[in-house]
N, CA, C and O atoms as CSV, one atom per row, in Angstrom:
chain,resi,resn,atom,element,x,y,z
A,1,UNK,N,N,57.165,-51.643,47.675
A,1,UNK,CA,C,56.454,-51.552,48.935
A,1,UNK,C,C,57.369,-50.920,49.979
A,1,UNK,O,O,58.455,-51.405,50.296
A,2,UNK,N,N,56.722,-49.521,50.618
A,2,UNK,CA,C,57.366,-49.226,51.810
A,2,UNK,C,C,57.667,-50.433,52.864
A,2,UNK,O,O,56.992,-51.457,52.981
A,3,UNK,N,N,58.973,-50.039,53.693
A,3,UNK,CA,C,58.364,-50.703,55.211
A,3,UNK,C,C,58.375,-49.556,55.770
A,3,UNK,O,O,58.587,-48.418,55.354
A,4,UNK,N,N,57.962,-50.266,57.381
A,4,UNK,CA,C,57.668,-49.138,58.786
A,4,UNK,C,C,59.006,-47.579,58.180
A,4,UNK,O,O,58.634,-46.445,57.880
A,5,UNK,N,N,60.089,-47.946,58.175
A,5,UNK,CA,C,61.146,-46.826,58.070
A,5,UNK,C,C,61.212,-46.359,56.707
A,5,UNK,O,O,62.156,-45.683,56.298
A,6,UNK,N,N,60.198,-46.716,55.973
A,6,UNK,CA,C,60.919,-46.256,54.404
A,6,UNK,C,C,59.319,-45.949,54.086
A,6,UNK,O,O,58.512,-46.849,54.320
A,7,UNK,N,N,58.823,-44.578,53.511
A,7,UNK,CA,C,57.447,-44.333,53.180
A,7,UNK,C,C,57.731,-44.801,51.192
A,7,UNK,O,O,58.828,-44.702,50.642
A,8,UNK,N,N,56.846,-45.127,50.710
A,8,UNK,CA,C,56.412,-45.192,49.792
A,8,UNK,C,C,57.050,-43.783,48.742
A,8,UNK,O,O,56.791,-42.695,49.258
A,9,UNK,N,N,57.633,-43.711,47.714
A,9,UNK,CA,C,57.408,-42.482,46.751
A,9,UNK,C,C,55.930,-41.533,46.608
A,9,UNK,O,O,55.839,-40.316,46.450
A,10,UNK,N,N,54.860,-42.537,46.720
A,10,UNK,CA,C,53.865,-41.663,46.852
A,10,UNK,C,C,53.813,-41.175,47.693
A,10,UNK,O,O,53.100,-40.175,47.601
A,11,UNK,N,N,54.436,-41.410,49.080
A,11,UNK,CA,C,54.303,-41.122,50.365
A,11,UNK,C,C,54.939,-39.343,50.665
A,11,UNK,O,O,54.677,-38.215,51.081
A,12,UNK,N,N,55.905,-40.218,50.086
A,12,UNK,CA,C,56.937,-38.778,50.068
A,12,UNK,C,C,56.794,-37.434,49.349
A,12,UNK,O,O,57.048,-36.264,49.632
A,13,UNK,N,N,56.096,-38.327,47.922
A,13,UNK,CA,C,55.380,-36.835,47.134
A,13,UNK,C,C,54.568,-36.130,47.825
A,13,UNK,O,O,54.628,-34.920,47.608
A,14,UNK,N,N,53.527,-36.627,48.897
A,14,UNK,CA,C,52.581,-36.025,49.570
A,14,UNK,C,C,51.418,-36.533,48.812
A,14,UNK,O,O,50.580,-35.673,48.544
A,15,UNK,N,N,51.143,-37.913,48.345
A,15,UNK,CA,C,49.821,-38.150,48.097
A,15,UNK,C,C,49.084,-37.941,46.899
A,15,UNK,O,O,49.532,-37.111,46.107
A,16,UNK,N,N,48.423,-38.320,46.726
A,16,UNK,CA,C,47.255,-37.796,45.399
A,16,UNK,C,C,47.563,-36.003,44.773
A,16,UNK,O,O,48.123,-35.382,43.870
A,17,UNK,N,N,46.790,-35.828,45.930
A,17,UNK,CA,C,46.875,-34.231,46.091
A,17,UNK,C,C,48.028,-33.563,45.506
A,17,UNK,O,O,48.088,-32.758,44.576
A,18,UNK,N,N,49.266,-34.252,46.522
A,18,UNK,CA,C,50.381,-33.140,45.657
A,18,UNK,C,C,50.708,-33.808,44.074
A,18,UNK,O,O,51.281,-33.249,43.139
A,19,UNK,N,N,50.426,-34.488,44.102
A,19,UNK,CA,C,50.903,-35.348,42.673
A,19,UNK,C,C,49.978,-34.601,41.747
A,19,UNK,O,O,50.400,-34.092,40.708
A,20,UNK,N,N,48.626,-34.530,42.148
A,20,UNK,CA,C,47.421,-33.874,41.019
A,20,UNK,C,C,48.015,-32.277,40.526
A,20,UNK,O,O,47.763,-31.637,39.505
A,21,UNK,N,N,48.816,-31.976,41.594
A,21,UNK,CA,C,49.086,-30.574,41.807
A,21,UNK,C,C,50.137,-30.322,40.395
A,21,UNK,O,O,50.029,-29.512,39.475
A,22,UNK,N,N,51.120,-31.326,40.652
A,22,UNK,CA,C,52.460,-31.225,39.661
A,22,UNK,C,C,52.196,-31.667,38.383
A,22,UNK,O,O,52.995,-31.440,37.474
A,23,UNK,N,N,51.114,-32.302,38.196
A,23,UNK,CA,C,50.575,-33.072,37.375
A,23,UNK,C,C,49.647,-31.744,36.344
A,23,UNK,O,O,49.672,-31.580,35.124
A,24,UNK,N,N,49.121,-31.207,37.086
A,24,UNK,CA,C,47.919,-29.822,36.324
A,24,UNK,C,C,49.130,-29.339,35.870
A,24,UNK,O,O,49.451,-29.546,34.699
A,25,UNK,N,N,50.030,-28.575,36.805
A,25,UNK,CA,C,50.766,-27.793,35.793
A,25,UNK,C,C,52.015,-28.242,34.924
A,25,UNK,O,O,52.812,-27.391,34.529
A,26,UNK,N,N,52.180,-29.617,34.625
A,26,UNK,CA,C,53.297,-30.395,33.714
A,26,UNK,C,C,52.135,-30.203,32.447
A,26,UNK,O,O,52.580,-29.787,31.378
A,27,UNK,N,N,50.773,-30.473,32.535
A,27,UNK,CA,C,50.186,-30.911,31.289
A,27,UNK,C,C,49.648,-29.659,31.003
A,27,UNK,O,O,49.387,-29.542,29.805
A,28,UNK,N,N,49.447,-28.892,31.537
A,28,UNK,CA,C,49.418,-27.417,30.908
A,28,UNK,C,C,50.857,-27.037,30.615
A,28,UNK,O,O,50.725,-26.281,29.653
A,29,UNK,N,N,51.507,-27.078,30.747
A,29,UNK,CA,C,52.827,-26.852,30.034
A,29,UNK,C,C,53.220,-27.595,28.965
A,29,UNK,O,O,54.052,-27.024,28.259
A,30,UNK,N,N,52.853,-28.812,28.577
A,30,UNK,CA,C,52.530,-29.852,27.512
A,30,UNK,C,C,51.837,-29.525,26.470
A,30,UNK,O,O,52.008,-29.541,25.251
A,31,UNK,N,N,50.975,-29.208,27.233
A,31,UNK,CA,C,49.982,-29.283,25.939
A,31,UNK,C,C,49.789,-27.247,25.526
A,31,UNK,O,O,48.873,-26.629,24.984
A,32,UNK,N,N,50.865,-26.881,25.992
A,32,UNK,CA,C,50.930,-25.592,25.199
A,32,UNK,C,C,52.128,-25.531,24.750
A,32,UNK,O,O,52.700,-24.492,24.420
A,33,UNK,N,N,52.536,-26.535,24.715
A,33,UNK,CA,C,54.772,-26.454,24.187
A,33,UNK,C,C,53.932,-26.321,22.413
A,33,UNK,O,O,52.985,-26.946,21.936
A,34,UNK,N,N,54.813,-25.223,21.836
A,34,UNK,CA,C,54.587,-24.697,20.610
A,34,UNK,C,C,55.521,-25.646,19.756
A,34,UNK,O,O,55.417,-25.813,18.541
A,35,UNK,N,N,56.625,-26.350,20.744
A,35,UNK,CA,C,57.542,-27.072,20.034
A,35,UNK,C,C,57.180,-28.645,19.757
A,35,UNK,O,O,57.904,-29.291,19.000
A,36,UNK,N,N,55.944,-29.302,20.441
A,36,UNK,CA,C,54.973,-30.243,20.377
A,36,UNK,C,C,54.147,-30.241,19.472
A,36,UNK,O,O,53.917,-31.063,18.585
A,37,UNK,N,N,53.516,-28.884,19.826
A,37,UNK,CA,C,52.015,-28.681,18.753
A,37,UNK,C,C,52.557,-28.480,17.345
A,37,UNK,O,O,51.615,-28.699,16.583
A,38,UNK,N,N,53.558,-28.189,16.713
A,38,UNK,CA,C,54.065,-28.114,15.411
A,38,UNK,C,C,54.030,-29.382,14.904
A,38,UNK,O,O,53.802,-29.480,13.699
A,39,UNK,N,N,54.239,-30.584,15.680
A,39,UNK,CA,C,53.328,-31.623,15.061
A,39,UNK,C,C,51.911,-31.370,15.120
A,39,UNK,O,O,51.317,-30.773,16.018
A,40,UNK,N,N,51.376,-31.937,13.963
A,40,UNK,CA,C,49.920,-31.756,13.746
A,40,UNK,C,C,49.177,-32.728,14.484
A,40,UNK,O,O,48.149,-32.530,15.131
A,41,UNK,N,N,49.922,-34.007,14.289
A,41,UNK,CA,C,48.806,-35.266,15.218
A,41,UNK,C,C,49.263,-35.108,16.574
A,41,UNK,O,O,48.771,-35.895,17.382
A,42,UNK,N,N,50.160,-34.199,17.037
A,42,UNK,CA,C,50.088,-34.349,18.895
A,42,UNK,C,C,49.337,-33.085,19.016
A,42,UNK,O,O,48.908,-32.875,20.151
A,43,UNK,N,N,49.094,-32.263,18.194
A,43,UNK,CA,C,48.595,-30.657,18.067
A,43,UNK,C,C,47.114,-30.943,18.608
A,43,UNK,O,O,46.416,-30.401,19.465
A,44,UNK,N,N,46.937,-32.017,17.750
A,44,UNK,CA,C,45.458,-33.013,17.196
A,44,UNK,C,C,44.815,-33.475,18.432
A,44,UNK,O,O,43.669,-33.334,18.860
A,45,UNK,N,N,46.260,-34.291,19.067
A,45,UNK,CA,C,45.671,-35.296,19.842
A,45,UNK,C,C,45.471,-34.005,21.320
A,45,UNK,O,O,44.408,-33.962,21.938
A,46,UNK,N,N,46.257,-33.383,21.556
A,46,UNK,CA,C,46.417,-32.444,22.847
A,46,UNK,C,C,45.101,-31.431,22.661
A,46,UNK,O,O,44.798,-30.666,23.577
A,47,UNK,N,N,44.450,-31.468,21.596
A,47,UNK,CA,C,42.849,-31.096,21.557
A,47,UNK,C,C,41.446,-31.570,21.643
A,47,UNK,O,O,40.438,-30.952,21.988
A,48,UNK,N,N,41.664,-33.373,21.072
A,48,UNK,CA,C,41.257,-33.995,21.183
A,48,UNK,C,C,40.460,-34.556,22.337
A,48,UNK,O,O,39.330,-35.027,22.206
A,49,UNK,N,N,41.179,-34.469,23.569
A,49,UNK,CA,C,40.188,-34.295,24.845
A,49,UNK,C,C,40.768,-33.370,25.848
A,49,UNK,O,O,41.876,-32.847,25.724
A,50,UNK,N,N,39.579,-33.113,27.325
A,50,UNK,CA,C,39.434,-32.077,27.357
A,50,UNK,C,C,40.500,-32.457,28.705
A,50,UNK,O,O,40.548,-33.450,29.430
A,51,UNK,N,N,41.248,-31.291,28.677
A,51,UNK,CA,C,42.752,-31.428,29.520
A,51,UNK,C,C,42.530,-31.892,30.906
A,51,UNK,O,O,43.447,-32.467,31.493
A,52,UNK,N,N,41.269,-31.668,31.540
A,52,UNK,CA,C,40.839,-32.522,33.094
A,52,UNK,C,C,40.703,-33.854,33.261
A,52,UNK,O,O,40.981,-34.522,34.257
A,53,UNK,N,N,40.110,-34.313,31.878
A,53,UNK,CA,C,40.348,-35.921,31.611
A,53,UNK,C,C,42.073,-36.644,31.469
A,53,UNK,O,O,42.639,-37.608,31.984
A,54,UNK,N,N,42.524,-35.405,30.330
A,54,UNK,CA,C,44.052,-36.094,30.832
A,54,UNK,C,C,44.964,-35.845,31.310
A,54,UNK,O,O,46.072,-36.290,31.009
A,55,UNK,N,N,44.651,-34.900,32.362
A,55,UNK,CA,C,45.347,-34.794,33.744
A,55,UNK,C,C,45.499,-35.951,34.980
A,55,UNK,O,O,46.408,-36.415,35.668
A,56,UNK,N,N,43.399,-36.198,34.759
A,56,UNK,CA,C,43.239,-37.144,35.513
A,56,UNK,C,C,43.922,-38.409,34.967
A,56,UNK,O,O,44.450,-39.021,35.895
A,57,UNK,N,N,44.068,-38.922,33.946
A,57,UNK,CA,C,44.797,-40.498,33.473
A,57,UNK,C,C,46.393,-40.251,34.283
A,57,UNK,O,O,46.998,-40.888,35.145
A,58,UNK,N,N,46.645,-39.175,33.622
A,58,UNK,CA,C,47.981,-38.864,34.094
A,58,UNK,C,C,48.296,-39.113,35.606
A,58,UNK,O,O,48.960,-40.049,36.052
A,59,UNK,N,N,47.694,-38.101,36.315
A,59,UNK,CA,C,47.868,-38.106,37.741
A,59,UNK,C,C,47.572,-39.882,38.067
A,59,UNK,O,O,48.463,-40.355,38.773
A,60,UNK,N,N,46.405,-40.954,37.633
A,60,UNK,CA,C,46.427,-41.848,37.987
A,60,UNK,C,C,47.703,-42.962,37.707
A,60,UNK,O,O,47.893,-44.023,38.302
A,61,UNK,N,N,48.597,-42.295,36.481
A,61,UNK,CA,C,48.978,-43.491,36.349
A,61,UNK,C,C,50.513,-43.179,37.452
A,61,UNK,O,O,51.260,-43.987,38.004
A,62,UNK,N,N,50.518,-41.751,37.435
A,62,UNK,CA,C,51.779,-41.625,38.264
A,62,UNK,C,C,51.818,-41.687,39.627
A,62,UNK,O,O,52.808,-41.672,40.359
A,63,UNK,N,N,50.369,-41.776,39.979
A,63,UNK,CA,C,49.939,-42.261,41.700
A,63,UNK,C,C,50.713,-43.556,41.264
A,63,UNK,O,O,51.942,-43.622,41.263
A,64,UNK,N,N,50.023,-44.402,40.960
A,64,UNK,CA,C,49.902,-45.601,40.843
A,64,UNK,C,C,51.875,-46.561,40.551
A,64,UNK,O,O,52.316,-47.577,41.089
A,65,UNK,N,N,52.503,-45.661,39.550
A,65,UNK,CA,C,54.006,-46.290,39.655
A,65,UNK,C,C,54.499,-45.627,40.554
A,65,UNK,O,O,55.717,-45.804,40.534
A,66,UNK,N,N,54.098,-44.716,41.613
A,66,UNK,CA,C,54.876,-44.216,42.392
A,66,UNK,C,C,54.372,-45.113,43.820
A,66,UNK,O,O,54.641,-44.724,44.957
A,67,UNK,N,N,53.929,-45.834,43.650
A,67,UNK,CA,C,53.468,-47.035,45.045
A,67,UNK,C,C,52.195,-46.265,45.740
A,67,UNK,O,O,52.081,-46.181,46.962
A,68,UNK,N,N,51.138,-45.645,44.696
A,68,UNK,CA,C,49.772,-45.181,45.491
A,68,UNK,C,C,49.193,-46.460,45.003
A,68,UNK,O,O,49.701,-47.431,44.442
A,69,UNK,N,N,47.541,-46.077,45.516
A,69,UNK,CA,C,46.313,-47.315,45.691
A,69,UNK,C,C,45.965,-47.030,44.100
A,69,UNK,O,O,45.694,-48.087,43.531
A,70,UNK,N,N,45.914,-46.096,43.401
A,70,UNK,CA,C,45.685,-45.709,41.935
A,70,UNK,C,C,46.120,-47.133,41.210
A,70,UNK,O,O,47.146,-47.780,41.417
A,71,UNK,N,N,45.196,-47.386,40.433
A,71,UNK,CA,C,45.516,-48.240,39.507
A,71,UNK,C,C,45.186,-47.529,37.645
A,71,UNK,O,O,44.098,-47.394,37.086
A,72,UNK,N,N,46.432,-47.244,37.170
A,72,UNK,CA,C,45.783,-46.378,35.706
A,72,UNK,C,C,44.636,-47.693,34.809
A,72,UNK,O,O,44.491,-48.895,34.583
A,73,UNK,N,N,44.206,-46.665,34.640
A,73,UNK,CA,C,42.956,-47.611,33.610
A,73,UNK,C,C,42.505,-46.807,31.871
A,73,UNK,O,O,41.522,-47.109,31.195
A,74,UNK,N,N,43.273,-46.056,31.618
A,74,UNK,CA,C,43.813,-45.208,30.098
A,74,UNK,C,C,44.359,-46.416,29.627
A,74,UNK,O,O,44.625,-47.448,30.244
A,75,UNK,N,N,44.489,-46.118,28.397
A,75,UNK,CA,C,45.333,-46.730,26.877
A,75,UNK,C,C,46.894,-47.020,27.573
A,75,UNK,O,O,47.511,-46.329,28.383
A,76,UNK,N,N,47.212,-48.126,27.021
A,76,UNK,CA,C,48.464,-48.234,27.269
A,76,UNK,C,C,49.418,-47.271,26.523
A,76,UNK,O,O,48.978,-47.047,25.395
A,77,UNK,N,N,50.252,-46.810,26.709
A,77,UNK,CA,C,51.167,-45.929,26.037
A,77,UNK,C,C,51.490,-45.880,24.604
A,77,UNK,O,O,51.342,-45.053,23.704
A,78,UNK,N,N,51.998,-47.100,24.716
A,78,UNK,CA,C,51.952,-47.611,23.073
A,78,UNK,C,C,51.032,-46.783,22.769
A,78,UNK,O,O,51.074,-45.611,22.394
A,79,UNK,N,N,49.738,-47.885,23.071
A,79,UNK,CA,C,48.579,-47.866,21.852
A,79,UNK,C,C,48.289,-45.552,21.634
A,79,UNK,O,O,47.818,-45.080,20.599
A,80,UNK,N,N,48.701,-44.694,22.808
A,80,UNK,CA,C,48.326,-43.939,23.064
A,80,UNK,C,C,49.050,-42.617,21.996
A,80,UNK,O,O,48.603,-41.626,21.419
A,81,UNK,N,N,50.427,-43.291,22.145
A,81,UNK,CA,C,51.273,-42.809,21.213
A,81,UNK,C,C,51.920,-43.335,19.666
A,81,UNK,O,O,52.738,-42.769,18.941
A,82,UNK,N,N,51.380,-44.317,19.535
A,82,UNK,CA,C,52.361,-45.017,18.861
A,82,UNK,C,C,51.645,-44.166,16.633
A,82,UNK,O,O,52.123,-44.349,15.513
A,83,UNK,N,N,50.457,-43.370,17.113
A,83,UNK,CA,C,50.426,-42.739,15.596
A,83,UNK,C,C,51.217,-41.410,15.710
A,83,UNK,O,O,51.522,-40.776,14.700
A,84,UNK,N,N,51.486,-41.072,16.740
A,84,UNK,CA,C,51.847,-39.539,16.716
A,84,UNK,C,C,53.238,-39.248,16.053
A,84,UNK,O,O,53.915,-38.243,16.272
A,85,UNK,N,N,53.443,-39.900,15.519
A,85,UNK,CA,C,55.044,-39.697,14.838
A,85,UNK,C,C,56.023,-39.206,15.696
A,85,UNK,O,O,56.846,-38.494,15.122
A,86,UNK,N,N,56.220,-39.386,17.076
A,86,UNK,CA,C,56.848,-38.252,17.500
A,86,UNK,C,C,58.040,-38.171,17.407
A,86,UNK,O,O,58.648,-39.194,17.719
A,87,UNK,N,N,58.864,-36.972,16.958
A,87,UNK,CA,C,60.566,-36.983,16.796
A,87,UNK,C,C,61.005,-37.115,18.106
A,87,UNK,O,O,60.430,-36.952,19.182
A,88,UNK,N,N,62.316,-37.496,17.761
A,88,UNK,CA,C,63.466,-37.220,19.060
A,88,UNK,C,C,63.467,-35.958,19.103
A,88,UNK,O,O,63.900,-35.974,20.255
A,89,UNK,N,N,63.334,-34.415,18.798
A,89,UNK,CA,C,62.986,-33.419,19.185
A,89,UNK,C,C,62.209,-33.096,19.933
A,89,UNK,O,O,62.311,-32.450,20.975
A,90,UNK,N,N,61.014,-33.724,19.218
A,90,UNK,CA,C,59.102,-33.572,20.007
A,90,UNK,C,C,60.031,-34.267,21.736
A,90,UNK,O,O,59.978,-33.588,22.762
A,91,UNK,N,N,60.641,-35.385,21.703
A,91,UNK,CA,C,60.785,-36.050,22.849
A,91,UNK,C,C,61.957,-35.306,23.524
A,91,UNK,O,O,62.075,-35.717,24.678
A,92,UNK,N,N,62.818,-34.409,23.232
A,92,UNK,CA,C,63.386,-34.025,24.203
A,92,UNK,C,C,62.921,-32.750,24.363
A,92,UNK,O,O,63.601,-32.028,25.092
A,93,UNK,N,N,61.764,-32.207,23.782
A,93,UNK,CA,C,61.301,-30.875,23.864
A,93,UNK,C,C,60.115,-31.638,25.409
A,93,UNK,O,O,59.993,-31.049,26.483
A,94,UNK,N,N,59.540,-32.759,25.130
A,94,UNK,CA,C,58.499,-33.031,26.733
A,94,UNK,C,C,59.865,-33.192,27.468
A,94,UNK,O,O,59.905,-32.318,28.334
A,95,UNK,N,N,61.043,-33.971,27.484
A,95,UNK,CA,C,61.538,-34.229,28.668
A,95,UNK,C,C,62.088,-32.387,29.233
A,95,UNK,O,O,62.134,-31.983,30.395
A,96,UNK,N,N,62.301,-31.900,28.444
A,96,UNK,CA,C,62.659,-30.493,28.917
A,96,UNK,C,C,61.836,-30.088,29.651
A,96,UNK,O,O,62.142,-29.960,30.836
A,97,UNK,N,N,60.243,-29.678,29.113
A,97,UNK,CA,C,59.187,-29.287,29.992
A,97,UNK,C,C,59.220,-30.260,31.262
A,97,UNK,O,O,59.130,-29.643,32.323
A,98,UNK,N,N,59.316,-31.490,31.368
A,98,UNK,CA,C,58.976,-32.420,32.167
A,98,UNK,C,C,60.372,-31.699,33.597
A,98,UNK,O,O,60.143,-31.397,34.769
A,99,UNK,N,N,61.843,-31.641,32.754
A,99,UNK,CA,C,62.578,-31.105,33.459
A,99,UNK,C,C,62.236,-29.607,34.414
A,99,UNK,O,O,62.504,-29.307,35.578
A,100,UNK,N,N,61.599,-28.954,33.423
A,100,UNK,CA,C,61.899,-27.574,33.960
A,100,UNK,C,C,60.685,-27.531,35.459
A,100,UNK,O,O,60.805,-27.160,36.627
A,101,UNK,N,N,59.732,-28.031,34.771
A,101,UNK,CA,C,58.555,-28.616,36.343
A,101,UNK,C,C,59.249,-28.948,37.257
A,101,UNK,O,O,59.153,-28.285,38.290
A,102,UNK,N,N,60.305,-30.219,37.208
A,102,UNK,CA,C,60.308,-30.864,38.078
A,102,UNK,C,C,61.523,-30.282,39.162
A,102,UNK,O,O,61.647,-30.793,40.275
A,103,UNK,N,N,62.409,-29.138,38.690
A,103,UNK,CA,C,63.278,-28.660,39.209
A,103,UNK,C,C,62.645,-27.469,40.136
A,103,UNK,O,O,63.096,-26.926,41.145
A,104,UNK,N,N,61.027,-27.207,39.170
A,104,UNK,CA,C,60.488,-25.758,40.223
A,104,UNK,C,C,59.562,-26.686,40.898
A,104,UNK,O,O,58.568,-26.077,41.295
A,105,UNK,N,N,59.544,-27.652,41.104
A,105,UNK,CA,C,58.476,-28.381,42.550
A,105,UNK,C,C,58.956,-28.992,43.287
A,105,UNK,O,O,59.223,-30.179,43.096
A,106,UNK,N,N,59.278,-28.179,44.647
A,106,UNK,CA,C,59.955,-28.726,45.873
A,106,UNK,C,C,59.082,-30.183,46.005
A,106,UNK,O,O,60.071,-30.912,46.080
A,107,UNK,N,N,58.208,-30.897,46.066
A,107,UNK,CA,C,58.252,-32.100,46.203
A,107,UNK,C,C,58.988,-33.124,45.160
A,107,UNK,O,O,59.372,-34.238,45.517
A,108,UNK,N,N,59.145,-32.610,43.796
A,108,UNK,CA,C,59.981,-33.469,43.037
A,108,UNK,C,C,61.661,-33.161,43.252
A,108,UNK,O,O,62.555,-33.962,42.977
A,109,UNK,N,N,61.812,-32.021,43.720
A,109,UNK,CA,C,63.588,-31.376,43.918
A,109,UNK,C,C,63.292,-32.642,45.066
A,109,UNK,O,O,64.037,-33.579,44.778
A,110,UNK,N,N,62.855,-32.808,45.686
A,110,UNK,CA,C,62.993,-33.410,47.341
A,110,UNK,C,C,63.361,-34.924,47.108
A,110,UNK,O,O,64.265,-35.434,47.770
A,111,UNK,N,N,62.626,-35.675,46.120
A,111,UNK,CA,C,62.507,-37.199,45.926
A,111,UNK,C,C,63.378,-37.214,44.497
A,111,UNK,O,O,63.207,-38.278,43.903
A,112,UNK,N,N,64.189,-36.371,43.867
A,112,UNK,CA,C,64.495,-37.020,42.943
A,112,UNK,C,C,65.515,-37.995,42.556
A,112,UNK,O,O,65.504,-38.484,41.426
């Protein structure tokens, strides 16, 4: 919880809005990493629904740990990931993408 002198992380991101913003283009960058989709069940699952639906989970759940009114209401993580086999490759190939976003979006360079 912010006080009066300290805004919230969501605060600072700029809200829904900018969060939805960083959020569209992390999961379009996700869900086209060639180094992801070479697994077949994240290939699977990143087709499986349609990328506005899980943008939107996304953007809610990162409103929501970043101290917005969002409360996520998606699969818990586990349950979300836990068939996808994913390597420690697959996982440092998202934290890379996750990196390379977050270094080109002046609201995440700003709060990190």
């Amino acid at each position: 919880m912010a006080s009066e002198n300290q805004p919230t992380l969501y605060e600072r991101l700029g809200g829904v809005y900018s969060i939805a913003t960083v959020v569209d283009d992390l999961i379009d960058r996700v869900m086209g990493d060639a180094r992801l989709n070479a697994n077949p069940l994240v290939d699977e699952a990143h087709h499986r629904v349609a990328p506005a639906g899980f943008k939107y989970y996304v953007t809610e759940m990162v409103c929501g740990a970043a101290g917005g009114p969002q409360k996520y209401t998606g699969r818990s993580m586990r349950d979300s990931h836990q068939d996808l086999r994913i390597t420690a490759g697959e996982w440092e190939a998202f934290l890379d993408d996750s990196s390379r976003h977050s270094t080109s979006s002046r609201c995440l360079r700003r709060n990190r």
